[in-house]
LUMLUMDREN-2810 file (N, C-alpha, C; in Angstrom, 1 decimal):
<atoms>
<atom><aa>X</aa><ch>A</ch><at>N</at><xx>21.4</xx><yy>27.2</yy><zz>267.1</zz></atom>
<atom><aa>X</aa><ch>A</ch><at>CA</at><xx>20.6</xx><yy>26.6</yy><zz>268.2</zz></atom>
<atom><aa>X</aa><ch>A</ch><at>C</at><xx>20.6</xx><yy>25.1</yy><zz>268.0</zz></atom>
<atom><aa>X</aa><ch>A</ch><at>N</at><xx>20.7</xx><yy>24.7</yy><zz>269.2</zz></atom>
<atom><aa>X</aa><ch>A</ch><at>CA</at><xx>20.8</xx><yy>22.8</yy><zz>268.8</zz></atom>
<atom><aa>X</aa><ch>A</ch><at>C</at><xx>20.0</xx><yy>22.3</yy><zz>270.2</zz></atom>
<atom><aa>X</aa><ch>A</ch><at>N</at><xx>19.0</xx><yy>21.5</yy><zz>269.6</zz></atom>
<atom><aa>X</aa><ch>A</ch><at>CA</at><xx>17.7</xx><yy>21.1</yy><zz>270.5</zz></atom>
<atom><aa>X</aa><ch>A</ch><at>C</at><xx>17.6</xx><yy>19.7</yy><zz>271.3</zz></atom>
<atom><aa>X</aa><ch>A</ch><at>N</at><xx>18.2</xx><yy>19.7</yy><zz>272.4</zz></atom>
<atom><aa>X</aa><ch>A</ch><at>CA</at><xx>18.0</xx><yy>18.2</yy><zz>273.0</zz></atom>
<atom><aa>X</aa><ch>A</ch><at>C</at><xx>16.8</xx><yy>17.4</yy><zz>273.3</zz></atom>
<atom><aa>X</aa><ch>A</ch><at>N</at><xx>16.4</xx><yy>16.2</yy><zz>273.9</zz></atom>
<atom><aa>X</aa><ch>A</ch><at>CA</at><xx>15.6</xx><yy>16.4</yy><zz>275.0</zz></atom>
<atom><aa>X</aa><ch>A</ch><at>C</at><xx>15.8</xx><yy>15.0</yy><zz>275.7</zz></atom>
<atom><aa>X</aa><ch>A</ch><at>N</at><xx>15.4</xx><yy>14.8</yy><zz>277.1</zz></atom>
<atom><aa>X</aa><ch>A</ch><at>CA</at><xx>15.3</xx><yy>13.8</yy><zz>277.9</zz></atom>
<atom><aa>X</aa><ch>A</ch><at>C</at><xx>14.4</xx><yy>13.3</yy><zz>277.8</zz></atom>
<atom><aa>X</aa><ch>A</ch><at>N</at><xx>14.0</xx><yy>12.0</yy><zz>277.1</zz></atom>
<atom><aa>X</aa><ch>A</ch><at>CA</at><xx>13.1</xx><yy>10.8</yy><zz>277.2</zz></atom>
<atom><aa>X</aa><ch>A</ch><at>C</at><xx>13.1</xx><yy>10.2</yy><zz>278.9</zz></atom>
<atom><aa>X</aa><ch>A</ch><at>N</at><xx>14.3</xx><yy>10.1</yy><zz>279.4</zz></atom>
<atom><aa>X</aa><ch>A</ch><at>CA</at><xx>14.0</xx><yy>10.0</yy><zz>281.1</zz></atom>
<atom><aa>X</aa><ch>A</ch><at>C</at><xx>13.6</xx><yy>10.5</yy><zz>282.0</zz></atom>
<atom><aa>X</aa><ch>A</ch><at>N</at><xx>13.4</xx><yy>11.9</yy><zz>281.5</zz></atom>
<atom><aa>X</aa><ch>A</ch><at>CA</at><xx>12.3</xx><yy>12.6</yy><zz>282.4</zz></atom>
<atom><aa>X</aa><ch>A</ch><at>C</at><xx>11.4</xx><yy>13.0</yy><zz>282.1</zz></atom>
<atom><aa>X</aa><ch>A</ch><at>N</at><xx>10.9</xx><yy>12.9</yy><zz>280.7</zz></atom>
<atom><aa>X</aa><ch>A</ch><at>CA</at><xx>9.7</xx><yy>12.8</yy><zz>279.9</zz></atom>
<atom><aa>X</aa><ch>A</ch><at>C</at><xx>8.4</xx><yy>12.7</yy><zz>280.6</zz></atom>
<atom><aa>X</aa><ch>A</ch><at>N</at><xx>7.8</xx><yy>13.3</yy><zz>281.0</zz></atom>
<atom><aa>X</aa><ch>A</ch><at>CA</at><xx>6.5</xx><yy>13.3</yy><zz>281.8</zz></atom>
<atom><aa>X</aa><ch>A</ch><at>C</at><xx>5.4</xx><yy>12.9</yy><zz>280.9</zz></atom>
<atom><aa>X</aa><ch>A</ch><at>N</at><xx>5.5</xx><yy>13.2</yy><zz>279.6</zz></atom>
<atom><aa>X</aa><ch>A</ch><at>CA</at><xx>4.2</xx><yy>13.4</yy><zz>278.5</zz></atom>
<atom><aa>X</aa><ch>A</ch><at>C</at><xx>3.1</xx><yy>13.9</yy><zz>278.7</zz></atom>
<atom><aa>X</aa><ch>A</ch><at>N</at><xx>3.7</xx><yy>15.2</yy><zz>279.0</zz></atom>
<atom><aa>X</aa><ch>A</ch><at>CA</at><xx>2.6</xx><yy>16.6</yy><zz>279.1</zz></atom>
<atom><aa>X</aa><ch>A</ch><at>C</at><xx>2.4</xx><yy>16.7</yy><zz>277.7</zz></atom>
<atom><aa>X</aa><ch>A</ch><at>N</at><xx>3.0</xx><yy>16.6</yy><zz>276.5</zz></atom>
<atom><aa>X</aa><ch>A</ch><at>CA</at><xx>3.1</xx><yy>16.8</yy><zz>275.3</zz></atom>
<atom><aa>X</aa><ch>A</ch><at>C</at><xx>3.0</xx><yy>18.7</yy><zz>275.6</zz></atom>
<atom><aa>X</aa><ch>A</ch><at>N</at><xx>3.3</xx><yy>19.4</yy><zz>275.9</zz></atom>
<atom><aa>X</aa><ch>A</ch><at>CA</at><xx>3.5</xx><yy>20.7</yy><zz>276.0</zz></atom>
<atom><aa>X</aa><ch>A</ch><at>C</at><xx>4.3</xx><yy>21.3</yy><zz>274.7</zz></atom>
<atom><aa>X</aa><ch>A</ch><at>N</at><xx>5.6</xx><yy>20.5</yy><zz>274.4</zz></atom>
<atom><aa>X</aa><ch>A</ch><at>CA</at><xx>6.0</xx><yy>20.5</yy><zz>273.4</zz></atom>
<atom><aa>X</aa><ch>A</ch><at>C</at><xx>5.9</xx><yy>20.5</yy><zz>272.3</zz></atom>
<atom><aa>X</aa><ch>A</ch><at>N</at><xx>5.3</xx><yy>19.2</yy><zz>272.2</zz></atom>
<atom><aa>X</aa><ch>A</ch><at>CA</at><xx>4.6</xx><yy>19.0</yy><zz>270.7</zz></atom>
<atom><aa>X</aa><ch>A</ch><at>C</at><xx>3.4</xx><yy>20.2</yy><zz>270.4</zz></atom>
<atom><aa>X</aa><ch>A</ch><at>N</at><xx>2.7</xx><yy>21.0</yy><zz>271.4</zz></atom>
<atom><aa>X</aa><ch>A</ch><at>CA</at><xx>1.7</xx><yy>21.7</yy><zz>271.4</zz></atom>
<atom><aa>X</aa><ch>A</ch><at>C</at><xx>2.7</xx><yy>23.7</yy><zz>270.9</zz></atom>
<atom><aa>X</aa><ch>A</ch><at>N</at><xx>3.6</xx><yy>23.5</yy><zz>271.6</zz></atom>
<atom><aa>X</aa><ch>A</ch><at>CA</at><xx>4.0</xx><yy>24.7</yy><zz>271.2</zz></atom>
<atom><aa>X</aa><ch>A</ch><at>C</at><xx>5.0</xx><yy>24.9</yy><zz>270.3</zz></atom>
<atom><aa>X</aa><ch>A</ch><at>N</at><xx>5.5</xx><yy>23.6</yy><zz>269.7</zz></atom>
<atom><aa>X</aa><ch>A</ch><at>CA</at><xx>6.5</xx><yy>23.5</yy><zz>268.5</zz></atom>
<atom><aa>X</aa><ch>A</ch><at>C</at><xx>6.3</xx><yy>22.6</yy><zz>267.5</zz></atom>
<atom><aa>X</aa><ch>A</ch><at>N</at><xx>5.0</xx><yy>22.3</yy><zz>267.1</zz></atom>
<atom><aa>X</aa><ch>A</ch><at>CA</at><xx>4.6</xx><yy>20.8</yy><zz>266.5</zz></atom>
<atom><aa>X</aa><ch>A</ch><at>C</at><xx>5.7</xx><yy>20.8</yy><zz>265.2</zz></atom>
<atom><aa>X</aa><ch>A</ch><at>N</at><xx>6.4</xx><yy>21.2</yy><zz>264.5</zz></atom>
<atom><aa>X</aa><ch>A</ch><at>CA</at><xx>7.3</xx><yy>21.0</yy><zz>263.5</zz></atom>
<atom><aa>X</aa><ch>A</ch><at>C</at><xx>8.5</xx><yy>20.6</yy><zz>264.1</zz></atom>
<atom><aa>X</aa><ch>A</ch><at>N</at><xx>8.7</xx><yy>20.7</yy><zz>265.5</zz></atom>
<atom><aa>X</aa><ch>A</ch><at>CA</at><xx>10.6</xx><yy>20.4</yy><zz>266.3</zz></atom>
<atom><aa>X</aa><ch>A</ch><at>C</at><xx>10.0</xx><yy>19.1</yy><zz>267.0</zz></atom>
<atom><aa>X</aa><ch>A</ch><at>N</at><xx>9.0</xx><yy>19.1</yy><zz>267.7</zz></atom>
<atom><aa>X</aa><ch>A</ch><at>CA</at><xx>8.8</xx><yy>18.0</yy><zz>268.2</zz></atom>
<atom><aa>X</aa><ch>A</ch><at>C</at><xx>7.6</xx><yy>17.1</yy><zz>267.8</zz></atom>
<atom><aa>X</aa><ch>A</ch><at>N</at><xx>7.5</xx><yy>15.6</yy><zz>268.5</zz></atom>
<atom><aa>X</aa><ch>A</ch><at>CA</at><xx>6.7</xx><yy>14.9</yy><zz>268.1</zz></atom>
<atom><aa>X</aa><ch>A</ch><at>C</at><xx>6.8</xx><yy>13.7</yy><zz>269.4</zz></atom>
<atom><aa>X</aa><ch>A</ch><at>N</at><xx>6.1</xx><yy>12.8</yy><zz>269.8</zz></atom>
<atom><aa>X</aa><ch>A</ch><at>CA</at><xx>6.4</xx><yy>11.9</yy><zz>270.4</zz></atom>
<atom><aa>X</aa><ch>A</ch><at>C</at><xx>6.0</xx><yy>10.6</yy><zz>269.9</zz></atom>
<atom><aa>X</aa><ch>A</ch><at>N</at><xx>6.7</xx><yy>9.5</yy><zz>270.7</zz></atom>
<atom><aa>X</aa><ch>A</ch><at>CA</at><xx>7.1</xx><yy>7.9</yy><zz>270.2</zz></atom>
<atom><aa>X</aa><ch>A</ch><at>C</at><xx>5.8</xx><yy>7.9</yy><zz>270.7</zz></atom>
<atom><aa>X</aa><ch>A</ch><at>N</at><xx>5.8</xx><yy>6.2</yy><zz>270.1</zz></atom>
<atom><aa>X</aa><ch>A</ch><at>CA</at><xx>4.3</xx><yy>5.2</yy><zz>270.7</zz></atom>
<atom><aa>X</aa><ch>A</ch><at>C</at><xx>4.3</xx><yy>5.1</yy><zz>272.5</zz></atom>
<atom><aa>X</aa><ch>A</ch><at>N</at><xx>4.9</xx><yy>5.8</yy><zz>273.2</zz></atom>
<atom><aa>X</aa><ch>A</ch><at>CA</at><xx>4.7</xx><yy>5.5</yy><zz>274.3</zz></atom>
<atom><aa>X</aa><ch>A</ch><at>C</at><xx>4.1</xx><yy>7.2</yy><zz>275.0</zz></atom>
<atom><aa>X</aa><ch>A</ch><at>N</at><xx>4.3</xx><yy>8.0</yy><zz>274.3</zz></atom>
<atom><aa>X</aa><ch>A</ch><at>CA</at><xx>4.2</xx><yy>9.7</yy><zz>274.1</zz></atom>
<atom><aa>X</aa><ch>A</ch><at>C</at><xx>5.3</xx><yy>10.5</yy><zz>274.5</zz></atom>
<atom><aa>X</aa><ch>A</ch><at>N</at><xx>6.3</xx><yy>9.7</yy><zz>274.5</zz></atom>
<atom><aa>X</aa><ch>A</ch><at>CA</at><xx>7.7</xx><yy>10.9</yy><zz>275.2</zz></atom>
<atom><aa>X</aa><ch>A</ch><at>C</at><xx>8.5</xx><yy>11.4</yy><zz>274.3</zz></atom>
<atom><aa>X</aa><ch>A</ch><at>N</at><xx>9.0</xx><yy>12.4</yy><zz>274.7</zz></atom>
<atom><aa>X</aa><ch>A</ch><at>CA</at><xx>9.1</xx><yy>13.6</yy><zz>273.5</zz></atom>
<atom><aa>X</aa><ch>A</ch><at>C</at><xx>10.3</xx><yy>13.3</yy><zz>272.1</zz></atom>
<atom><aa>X</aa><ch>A</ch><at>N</at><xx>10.4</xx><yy>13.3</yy><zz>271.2</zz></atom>
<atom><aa>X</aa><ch>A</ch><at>CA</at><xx>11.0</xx><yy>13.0</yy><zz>270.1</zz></atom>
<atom><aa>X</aa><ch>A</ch><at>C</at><xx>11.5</xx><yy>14.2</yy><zz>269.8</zz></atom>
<atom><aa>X</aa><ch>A</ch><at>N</at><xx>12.6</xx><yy>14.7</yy><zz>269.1</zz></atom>
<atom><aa>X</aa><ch>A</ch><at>CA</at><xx>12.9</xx><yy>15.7</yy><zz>268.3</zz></atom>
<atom><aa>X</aa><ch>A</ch><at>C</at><xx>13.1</xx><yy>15.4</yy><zz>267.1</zz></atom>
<atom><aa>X</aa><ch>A</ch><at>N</at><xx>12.6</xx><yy>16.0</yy><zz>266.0</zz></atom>
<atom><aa>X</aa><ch>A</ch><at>CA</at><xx>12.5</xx><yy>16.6</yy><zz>264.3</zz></atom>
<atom><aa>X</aa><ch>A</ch><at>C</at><xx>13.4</xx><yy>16.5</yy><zz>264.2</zz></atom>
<atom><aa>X</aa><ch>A</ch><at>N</at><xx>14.0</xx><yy>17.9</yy><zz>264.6</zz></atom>
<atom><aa>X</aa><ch>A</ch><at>CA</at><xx>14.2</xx><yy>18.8</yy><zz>264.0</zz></atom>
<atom><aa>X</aa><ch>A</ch><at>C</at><xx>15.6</xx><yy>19.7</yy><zz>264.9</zz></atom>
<atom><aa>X</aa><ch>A</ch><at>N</at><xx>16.5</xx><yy>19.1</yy><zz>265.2</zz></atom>
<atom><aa>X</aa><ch>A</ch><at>CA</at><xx>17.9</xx><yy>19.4</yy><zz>266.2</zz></atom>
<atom><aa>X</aa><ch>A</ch><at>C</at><xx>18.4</xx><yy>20.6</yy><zz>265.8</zz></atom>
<atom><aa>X</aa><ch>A</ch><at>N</at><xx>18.1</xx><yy>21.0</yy><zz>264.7</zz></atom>
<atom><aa>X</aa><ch>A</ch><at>CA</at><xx>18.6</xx><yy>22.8</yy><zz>264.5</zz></atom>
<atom><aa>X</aa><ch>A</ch><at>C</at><xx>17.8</xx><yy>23.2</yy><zz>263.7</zz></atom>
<atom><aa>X</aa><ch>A</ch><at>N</at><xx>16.8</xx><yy>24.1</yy><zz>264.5</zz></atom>
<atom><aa>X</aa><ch>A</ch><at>CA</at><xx>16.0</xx><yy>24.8</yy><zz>263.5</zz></atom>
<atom><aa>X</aa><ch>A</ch><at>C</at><xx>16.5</xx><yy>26.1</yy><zz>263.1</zz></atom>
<atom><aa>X</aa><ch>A</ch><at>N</at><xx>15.9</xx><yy>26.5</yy><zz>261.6</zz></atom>
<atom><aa>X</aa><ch>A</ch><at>CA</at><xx>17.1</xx><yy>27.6</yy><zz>261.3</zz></atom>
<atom><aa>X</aa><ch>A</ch><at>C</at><xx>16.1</xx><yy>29.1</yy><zz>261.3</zz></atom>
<atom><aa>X</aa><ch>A</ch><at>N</at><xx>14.8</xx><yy>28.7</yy><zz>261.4</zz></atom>
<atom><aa>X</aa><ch>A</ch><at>CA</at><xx>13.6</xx><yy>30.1</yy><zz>261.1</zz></atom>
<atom><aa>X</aa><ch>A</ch><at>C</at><xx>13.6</xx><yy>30.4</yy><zz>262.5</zz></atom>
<atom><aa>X</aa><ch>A</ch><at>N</at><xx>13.5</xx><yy>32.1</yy><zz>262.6</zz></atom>
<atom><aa>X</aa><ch>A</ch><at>CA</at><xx>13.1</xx><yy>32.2</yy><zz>263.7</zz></atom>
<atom><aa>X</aa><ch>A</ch><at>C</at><xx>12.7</xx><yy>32.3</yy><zz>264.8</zz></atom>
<atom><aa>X</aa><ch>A</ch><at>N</at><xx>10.9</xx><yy>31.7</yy><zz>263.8</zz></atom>
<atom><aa>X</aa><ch>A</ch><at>CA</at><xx>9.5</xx><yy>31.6</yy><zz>264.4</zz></atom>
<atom><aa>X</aa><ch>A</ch><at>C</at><xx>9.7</xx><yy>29.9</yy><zz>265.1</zz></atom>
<atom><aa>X</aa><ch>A</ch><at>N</at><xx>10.5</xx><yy>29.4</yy><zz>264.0</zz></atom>
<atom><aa>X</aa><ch>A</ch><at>CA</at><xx>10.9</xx><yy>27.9</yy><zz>265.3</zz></atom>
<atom><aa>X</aa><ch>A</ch><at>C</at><xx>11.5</xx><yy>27.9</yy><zz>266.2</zz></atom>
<atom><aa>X</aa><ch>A</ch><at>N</at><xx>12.5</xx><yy>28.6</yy><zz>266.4</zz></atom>
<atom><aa>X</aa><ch>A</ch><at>CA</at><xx>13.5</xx><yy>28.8</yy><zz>267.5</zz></atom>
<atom><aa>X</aa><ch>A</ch><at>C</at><xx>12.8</xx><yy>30.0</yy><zz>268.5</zz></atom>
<atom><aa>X</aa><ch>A</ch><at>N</at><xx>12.1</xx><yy>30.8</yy><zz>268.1</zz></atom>
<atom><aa>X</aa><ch>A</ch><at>CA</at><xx>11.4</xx><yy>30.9</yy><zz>269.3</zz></atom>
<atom><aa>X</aa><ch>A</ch><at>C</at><xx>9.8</xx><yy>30.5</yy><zz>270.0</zz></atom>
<atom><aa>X</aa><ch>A</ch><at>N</at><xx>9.7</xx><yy>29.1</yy><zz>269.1</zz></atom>
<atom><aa>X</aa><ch>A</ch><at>CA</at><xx>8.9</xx><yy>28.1</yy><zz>269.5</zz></atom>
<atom><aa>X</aa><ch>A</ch><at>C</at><xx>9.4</xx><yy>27.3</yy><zz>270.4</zz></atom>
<atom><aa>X</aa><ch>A</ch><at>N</at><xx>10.9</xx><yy>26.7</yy><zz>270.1</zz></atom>
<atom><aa>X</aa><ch>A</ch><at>CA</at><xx>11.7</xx><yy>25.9</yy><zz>271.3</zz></atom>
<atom><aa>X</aa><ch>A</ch><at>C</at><xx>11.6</xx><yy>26.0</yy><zz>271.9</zz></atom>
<atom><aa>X</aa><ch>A</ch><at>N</at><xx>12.1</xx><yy>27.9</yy><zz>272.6</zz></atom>
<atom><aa>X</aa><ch>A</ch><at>CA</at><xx>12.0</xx><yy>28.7</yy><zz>273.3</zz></atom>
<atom><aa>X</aa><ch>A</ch><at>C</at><xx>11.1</xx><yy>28.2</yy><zz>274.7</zz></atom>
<atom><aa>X</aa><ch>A</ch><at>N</at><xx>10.0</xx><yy>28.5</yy><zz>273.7</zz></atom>
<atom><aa>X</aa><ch>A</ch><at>CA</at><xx>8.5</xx><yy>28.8</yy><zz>274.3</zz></atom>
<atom><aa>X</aa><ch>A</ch><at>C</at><xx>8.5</xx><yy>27.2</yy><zz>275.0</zz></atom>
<atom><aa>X</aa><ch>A</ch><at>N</at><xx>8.3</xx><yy>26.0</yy><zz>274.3</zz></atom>
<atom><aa>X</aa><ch>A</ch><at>CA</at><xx>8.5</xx><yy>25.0</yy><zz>274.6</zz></atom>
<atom><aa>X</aa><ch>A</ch><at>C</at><xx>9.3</xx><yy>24.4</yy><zz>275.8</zz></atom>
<atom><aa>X</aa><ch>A</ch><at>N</at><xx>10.1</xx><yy>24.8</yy><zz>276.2</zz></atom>
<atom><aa>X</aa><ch>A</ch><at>CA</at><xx>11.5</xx><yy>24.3</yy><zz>276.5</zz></atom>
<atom><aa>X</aa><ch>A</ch><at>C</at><xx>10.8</xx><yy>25.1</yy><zz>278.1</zz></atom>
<atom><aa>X</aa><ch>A</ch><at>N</at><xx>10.5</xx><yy>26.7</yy><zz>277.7</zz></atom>
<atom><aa>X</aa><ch>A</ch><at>CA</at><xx>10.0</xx><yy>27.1</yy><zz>279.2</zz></atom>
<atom><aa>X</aa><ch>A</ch><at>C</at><xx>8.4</xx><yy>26.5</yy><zz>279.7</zz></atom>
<atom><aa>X</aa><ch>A</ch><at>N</at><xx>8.2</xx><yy>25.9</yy><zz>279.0</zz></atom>
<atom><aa>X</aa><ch>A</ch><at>CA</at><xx>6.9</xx><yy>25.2</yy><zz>279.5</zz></atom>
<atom><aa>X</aa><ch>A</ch><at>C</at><xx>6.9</xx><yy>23.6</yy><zz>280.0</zz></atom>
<atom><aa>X</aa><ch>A</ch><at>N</at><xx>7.9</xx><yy>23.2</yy><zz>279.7</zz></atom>
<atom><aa>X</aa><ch>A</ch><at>CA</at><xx>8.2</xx><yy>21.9</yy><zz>280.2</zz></atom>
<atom><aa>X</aa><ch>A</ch><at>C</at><xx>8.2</xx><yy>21.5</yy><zz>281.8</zz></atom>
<atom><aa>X</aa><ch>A</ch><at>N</at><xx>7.3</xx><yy>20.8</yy><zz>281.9</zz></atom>
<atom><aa>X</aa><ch>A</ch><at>CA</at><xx>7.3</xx><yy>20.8</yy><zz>283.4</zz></atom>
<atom><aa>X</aa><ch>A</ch><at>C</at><xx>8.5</xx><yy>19.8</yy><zz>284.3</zz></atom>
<atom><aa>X</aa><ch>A</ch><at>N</at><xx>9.0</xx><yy>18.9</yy><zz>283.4</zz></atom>
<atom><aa>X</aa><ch>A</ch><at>CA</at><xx>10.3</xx><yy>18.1</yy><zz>284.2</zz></atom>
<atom><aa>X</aa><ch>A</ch><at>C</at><xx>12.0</xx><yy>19.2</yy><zz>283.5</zz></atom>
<atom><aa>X</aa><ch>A</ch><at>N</at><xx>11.5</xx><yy>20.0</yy><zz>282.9</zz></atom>
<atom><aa>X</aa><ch>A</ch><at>CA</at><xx>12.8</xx><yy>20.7</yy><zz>281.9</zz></atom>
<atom><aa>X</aa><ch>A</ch><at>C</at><xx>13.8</xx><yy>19.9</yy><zz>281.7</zz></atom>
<atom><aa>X</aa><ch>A</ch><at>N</at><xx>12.9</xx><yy>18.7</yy><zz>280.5</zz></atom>
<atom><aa>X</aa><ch>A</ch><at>CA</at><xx>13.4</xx><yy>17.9</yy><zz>279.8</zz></atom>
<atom><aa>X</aa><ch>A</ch><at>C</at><xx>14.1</xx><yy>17.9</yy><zz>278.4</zz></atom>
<atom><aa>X</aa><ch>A</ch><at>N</at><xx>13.9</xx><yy>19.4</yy><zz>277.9</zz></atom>
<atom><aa>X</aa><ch>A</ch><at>CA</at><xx>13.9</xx><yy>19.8</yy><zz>276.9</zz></atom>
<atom><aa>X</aa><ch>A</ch><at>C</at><xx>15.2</xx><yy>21.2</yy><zz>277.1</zz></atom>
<atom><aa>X</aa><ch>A</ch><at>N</at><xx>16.0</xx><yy>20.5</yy><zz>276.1</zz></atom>
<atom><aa>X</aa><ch>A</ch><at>CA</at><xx>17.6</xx><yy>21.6</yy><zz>276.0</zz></atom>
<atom><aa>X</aa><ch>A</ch><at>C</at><xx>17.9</xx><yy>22.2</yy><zz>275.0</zz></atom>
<atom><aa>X</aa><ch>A</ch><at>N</at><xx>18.7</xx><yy>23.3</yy><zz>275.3</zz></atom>
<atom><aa>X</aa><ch>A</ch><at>CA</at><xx>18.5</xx><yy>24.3</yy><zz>274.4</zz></atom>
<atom><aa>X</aa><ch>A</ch><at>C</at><xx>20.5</xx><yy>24.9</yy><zz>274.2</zz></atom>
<atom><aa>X</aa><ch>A</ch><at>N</at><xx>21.0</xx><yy>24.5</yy><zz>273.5</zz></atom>
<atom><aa>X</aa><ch>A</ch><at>CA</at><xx>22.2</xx><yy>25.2</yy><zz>273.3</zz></atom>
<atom><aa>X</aa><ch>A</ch><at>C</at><xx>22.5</xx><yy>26.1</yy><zz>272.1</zz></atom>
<atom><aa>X</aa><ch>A</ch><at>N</at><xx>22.5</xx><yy>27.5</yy><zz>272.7</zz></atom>
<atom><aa>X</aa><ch>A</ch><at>CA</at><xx>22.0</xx><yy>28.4</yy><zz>271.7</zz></atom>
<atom><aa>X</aa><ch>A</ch><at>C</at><xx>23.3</xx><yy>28.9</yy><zz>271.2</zz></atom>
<atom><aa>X</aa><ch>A</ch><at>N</at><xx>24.5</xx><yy>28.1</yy><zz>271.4</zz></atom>
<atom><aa>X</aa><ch>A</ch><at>CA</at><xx>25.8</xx><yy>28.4</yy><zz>270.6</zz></atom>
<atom><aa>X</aa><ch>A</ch><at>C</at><xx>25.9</xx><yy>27.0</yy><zz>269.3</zz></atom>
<atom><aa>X</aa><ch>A</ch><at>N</at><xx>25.1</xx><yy>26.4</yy><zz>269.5</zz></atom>
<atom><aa>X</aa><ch>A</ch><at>CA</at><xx>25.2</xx><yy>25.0</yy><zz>268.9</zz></atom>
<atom><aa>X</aa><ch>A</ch><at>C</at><xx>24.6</xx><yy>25.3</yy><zz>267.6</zz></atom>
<atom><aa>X</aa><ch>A</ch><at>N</at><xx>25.6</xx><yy>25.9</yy><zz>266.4</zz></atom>
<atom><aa>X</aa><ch>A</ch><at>CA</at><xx>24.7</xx><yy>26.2</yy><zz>265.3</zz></atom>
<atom><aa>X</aa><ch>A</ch><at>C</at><xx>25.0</xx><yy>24.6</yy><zz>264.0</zz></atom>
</atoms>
């Protein structure tokens, strides 16, 4: 798995950071940062998951051949 995300469409719902706080984090302005671009546990990758479907601009990418 290999984790993107769009700072241009960044809403700063922080949804992200709430359902993946180890992959994500956000800058001084609150738009989403990534950790963590290949998580290798699980429970993180299907925190991405979770994340990625909660995003309200689906600013957050997910290429799940990208090891």
């Amino acid at each position: 798995m290999r984790v993107t995300a769009n700072r241009a469409t960044c809403t700063v719902s922080s949804l992200c950071v709430y359902r993946a706080p180890g992959v994500f984090d956000q800058n001084e302005e609150g738009h989403v940062v990534v950790l963590v671009p290949e998580p290798q546990d699980d429970a993180a990758r299907a925190a991405v998951r979770d994340a990625a479907r909660s995003c309200p601009t689906r600013s957050i990418h997910i290429d799940e051949e990208g090891q």
